[in-house]
Each structure stands twice: as structure tokens, then as C-alpha cells.
N, C-alpha and C positions, 0 to 999 in steps of 0.2 A: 314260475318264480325264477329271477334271475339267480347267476353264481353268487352275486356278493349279496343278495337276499339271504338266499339261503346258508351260507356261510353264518353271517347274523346270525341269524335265527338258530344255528347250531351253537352257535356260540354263547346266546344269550340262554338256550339251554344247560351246557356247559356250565356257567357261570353261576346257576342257581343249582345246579347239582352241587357245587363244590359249597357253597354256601347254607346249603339242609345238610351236609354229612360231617362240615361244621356244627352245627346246632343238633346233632344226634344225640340223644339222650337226656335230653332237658326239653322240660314242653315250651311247643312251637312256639305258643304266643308271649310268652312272658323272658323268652331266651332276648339279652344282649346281643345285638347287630347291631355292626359299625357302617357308617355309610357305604362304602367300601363292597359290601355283602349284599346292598340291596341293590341289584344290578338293574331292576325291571323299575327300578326310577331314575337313573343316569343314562341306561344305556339308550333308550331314544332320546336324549339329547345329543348325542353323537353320532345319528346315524347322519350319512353323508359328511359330515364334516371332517375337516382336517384338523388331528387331536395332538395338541404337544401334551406331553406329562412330569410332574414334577413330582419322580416317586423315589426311593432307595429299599433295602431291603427289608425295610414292616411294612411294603405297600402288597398287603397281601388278603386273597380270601382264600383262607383255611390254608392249606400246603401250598399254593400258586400263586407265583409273582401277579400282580394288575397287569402288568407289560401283558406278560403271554396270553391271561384269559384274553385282554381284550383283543391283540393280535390274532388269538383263535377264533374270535368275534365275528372278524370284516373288519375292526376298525380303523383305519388311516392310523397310524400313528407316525408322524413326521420329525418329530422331535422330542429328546427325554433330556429334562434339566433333573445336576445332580448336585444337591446340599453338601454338607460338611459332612466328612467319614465317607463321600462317595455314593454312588448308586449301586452299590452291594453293600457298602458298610465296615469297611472294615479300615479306611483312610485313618491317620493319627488325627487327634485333636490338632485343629489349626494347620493342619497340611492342607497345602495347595492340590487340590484334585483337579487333574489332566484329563480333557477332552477323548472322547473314543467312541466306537461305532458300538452299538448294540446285537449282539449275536443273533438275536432271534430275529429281530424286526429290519436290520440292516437302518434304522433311524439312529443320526448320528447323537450323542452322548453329549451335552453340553454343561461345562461344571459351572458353578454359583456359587461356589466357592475358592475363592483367587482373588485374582486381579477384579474381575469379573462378577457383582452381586443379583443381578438382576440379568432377565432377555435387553436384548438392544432390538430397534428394527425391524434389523436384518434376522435374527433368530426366530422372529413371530410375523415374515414374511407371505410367510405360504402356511399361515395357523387362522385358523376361526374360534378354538377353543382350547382353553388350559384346565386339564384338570390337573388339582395338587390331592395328595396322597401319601400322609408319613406320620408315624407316631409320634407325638410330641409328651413332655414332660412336666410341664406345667411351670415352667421355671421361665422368669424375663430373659438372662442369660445363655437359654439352649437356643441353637443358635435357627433351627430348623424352622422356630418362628418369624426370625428375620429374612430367612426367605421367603416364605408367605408375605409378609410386607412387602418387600422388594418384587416380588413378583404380581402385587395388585396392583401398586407403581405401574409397572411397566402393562399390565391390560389396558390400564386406566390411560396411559397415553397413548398408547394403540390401537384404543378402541377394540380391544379384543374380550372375549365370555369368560370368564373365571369358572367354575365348579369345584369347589372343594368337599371333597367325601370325607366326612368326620368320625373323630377319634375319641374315646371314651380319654381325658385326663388324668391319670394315677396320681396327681397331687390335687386333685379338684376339689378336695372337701375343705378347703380353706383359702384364706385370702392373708399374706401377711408381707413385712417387709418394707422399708424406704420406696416410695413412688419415687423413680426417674426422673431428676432434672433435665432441664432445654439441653442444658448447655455441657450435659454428660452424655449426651445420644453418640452412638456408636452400634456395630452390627452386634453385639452382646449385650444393647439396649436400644432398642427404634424407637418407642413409644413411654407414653406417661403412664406409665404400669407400675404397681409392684413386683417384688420379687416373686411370688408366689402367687399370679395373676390370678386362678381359680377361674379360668377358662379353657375351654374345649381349641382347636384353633379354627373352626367352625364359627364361633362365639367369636372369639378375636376379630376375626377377620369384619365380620357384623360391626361387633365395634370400632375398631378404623375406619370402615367404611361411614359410620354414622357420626365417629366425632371427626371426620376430616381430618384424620391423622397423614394422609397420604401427601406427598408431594405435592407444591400447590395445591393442597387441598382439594385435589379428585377424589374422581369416586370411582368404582368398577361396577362392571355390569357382573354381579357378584347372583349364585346359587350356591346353595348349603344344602347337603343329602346330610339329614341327621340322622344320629344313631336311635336306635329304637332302644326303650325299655334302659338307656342311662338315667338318669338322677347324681347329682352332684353330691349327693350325699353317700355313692356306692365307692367301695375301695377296688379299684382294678389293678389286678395283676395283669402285666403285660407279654403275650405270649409269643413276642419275639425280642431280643434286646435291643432297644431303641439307638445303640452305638456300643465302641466297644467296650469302653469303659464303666459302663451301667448294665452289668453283668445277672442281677436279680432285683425282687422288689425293695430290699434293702437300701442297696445302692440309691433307688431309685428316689425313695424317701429321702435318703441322706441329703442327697446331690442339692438341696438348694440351699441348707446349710455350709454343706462342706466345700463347696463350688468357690468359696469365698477364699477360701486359703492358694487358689491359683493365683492371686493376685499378692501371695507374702513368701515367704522362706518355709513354708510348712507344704507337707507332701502330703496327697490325699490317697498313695500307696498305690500311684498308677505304677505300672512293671511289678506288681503282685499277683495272686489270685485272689486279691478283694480289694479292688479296685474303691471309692470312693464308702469304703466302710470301718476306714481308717485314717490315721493322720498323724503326722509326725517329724521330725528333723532334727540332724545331728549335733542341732543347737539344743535342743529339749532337754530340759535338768533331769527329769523323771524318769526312772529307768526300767520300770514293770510291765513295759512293750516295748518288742522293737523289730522292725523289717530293715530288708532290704530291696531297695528298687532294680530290677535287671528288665535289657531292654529284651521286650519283648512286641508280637506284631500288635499294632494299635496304640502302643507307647514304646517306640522305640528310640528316645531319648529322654526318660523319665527322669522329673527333680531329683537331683541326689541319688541316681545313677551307681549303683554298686557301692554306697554308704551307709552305713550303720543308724537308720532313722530312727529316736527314740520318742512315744508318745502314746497312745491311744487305740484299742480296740473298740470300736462299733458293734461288729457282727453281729451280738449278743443284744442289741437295744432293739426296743420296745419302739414299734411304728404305730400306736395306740394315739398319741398326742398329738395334736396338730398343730401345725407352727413351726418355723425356726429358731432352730437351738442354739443359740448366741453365749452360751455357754463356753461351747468348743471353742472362740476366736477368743474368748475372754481369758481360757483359763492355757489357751498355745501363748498368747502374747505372757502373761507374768511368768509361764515357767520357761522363758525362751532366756537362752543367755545373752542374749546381745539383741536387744531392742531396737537399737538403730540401726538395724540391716532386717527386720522384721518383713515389712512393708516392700516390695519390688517398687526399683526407680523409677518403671516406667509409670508407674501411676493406673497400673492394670486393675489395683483394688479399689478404686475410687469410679472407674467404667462399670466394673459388675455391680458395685454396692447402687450407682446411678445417683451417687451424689460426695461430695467433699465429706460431710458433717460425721460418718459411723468412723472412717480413719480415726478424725479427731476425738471421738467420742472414746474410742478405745485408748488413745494415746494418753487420753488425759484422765482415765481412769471412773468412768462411770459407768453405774452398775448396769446389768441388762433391764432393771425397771425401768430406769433413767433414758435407756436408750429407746425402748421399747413407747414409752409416752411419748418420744419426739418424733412417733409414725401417724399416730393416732389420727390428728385432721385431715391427712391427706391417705387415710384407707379410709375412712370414715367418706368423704368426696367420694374418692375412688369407686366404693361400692356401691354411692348412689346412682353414678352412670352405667357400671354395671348387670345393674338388674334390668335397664334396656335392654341388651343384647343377648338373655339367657335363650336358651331353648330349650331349657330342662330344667328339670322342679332345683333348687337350692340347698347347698345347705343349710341356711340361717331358716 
């Protein structure tokens, strides 16, 4: 046996040791694994190949980064693209992440987050194969999906293998929210999705690839490692924080509701200790909560910055219901004192909503029923394309 056989071979050992001492304590067969864990079906498709990776720090089985098991592997790894918050995690929202070599593997560190959304070329020169690897939220807006897009993009005109190892959803048990306009696409919406897509990005990816959602409408030479024993119908806690802001499963529920108020004069209490589990602004009439923002690492120039934010405890609510709670934008805009500064100029709330009509909806004062009907036809579509691309039983 050669060195780099046997290396393998130790490694692919390694990689399922860590993956049963994961699943220790719950029977083997019925235990939840993320693609990710099931190494003895990705890892010979990488033997011999040159592996770029498209991970940050949820790309993990059990305690161990994916970088290192598979470095411990044999496997080539040539290159590591790194999303928004970085390839450790810990980048501010919308900070520009800086190029850097990787300590273990000496493969240099290339952001996707910048100037820069996608590989070029030159990045996937010396690649045969991309695998991606990072927990996502289930929200059109986090942004970890539009790398996935951008990065099948760029397979697809490279002619290079996709492999994405899939992630259990922590908002999957529903479908809700405005489907995305053409002519509102941005890296905070790629696709004709709702808000609350009710896919895996395993799932997504499937679907891009089959409605020709990609650039000129390509395709990629795509493979999906799915999870074992998910159902869309299971609530996952997620046992690393998907960024820094999304601090527990609170947050995590909150965030496709509350996600909305980045785009007005209302804080969602980033530079707190409960980051998107709150909301508020020193415009807010109401005065039976209030924080204050200080910069801290991962918001270190948080809205409303060492001011008196008056508004709204979350903590306490009930993640039992499914859906967007349209509530909170209904009831920040009437107790706000100054309405016409609500809304930010650059039109940031009109990108995440992924259409003109909820601004005006809110402005001109209709109820969440009202609002709520005028999604209806296009989740209703929506869903029907959908349930192509599952690969786990559903909710409905």
C-alpha cells in the first residue's frame, strides 16, 4: 500500500470514528446525520482529486473542522473559499473578508465575500472538485445561500464537480413570505424564492439546477450527500452558531421575521447579548423595554450605537408557530415617531422583502391579513415546483 493510500485509509477511519462518537447514545440507525458525517460516501469521490472547499466554521463532524479530518485523509485540498462572517466565523455582517492562507493545510483562503462573489478561472485552475459545506438558515436573505448559487455559476462555466454535503434546515417546517422579483435580485436574493424557502441547501441547489436558475441558464455537474433520518417536518437545533449574530435557536426562529428591520431605523439589538431576539429604536413611543447597543466583536458598529433603543423583548416567545410574524414591522412602524425616516434611503428593505409592494403595504396601512393574501399565488406556484427537488419527506 502506498503512503497516500494509506494515509486515506487512516483518515477515512478517523472520519467515521468521529462521526459514531457523535451519534453515541442514540440508536445507530434512526440517529440524525448530516452529509457531512457520512464520509464513506463522499470520500471516494475525492480520492485522487484536487478538492477546493467552500466551508466556515459549522463545516464540522462532531468537534473537527472538515478542513482538518479531510487533510488527515490524503486529501489534496488546494483551495478553501470563505462566505460572509469568514472561514472561522466570526467577520461583522457585511464586512469585507480578507484573503489568507490556511494554517493546517497551507491552501490559500479565498473570500466570497467582497468585491469578489464567486471562483474566477484562475481560482478553479488546478480544481476537479468543489465541495460546499456550511449551515444554513433557511432564510432567502442569509447570505451563505447565495454563495452556493454563485459558486454553481462558476462549476457550471468551468466545467468543474460540485458535491454539497447537506444540512438539516432549522426553519424547514414551512414555506412563507413574498417570492422575489427579477428585478429585485441582489446577493441577499439570487432566486424566485420566498422568504422562508423551506429547503435544505442540498434541495436548493437541485432546484436551481433544474429550473435554470443559474447564469445563462446552466447547469452544474451537481452531487448531493443527504442527510440521513431528516424530515422537514423535525425542529433542529443547531449545534454550532451559524454566525455571530444567531447566537441560539431563538435567534434563529426570529431572524427571518426580524431580518426585515435591517432595512428601516429599528435595531434588532446587535451589540447585545441577544442579538436578533429583540427590536427597537430611540424613535419608539413605548417605553416597557429598552437596550442599549455597544460595539462589540461581530457588531462592532451596531444601529444606534451606545443609544437608548426603546421596544420589544422576544426572548420569552414561543417558536411553536410557523410563519412570519408581520406583527413586529406593523406594530415598530405605528409606534415609531417619525415615519418618514422609518424606511433606510437606500432602498435595503425593498432587496430583503424581494419586492416593492410590503414597503407600500405597510406605509399605507394594511392589516397582516391583507398583506398576507397578496403572497398567496405565488407560494401556492412556489410550492408546486418545490416538491421536485425534496429529498425528504415534507411538511404538508
Amino acid at each position: 500500500m502506498s503512503i497516500k493510500n494509506y494515509l486515506f485509509w487512516c483518515g477515512s477511519l478517523l472520519l467515521m470514528a468521529c462521526a459514531a462518537r457523535q451519534s453515541a447514545g442514540v440508536h445507530q440507525e434512526r440517529a440524525l446525520r448530516t452529509g457531512a458525517e457520512q464520509t464513506e460516501q463522499y470520500l471516494p469521490l475525492l480520492k485522487d482529486k484536487r478538492v477546493a472547499l467552500v466551508v466556515n466554521h459549522t463545516s464540522r463532524v462532531g468537534d473537527t473542522h472538515l478542513v482538518d479530518l479531510l487533510a488527515a485523509s490524503g486529501v489534496s485540498i488546494r483551495k478553501i473559499f470563505a462566505p460572509e462572517h469568514g472561514f472561522r466565523g466570526m467577520a461583522d455582517a457585511g464586512e469585507h473578508v480578507r484573503d489568507t492562507v490556511d494554517g493546517t493545510t497551507g491552501a490559500p483562503v479565498i473570500s466570497l465575500y467582497g468585491e469578489k462573489k464567486k471562483p474566477t478561472a484562475e481560482d478553479l485552475k488546478d480544481v476537479d472538485v468543489v465541495v460546499f459545506d456550511m449551515q444554513d438558515v433557511g432564510a432567502r436573505f442569509y447570505t451563505y445561500l447565495s454563495t452556493l448559487h454563485y459558486v454553481m455559476e462558476a462549476c457550471a462555466e468551468h466545467n468543474k464537480e460540485l458535491i454539497v454535503l447537506d444540512r438539516p434546515n432549522p426553519n424547514g417546517w414551512y414555506v412563507d413570505g413574498p417570492v422575489l422579483k427579477p428585478e429585485l435580485r441582489s446577493f441577499v436574493g439570487v432566486a424566485p424564492i420566498p422568504v422562508v424557502h423551506g429547503l435544505t441547501l442540498g434541495e436548493y441547489a437541485r432546484m436551481a439546477n433544474g429550473e435554470k436558475w443559474l447564469k445563462g441558464e446552466l447547469q452544474c455537474r451537481l452531487t448531493v450527500i443527504p442527510c440521513l433520518h431528516y424530515t422537514h417536518k423535525m425542529r433542529y437545533s443547531l449545534p454550532v452558531k451559524p454566525s455571530p449574530n444567531l447566537p441560539n435557536d431563538v435567534a434563529v426562529y426570529l431572524y427571518p421575521s426580524l431580518c426585515f428591520f435591517e432595512g428601516t431605523d429599528i435595531s434588532v439589538a446587535r451589540g447585545t447579548d441577544f442579538p436578533f431576539q429583540a427590536y427597537g429604536s430611540p424613535k419608539i413611543t413605548l417605553r416597557n423595554f429598552s437596550f442599549i447597543p455597544r460595539s462589540v466583536p461581530g457588531a462592532r458598529r451596531p444601529p444606534h450605537e451606545n443609544r437608548v433603543c426603546f421596544g420589544f423583548d422576544l426572548r420569552r416567545m414561543s417558536t411553536s408557530a410557523p410563519g412570519i410574524q408581520l406583527n413586529y414591522l406593523l406594530t415598530a412602524y405605528r409606534y415609531h415617531s417619525d415615519t418618514a425616516s422609518f424606511f433606510l434611503k437606500n432602498n435595503f428593505f425593498d432587496k430583503l422583502a424581494g419586492n416593492t409592494e410590503l414597503r407600500r403595504q405597510i406605509t399605507g396601512g394594511k392589516t397582516e391579513q391583507e398583506i398576507r393574501a397578496s403572497w398567496q399565488a405565488d407560494l401556492a406556484a412556489y410550492k408546486e415546483k418545490r416538491r421536485k427537488y425534496l429529498l425528504y419527506e415534507d411538511f404538508e
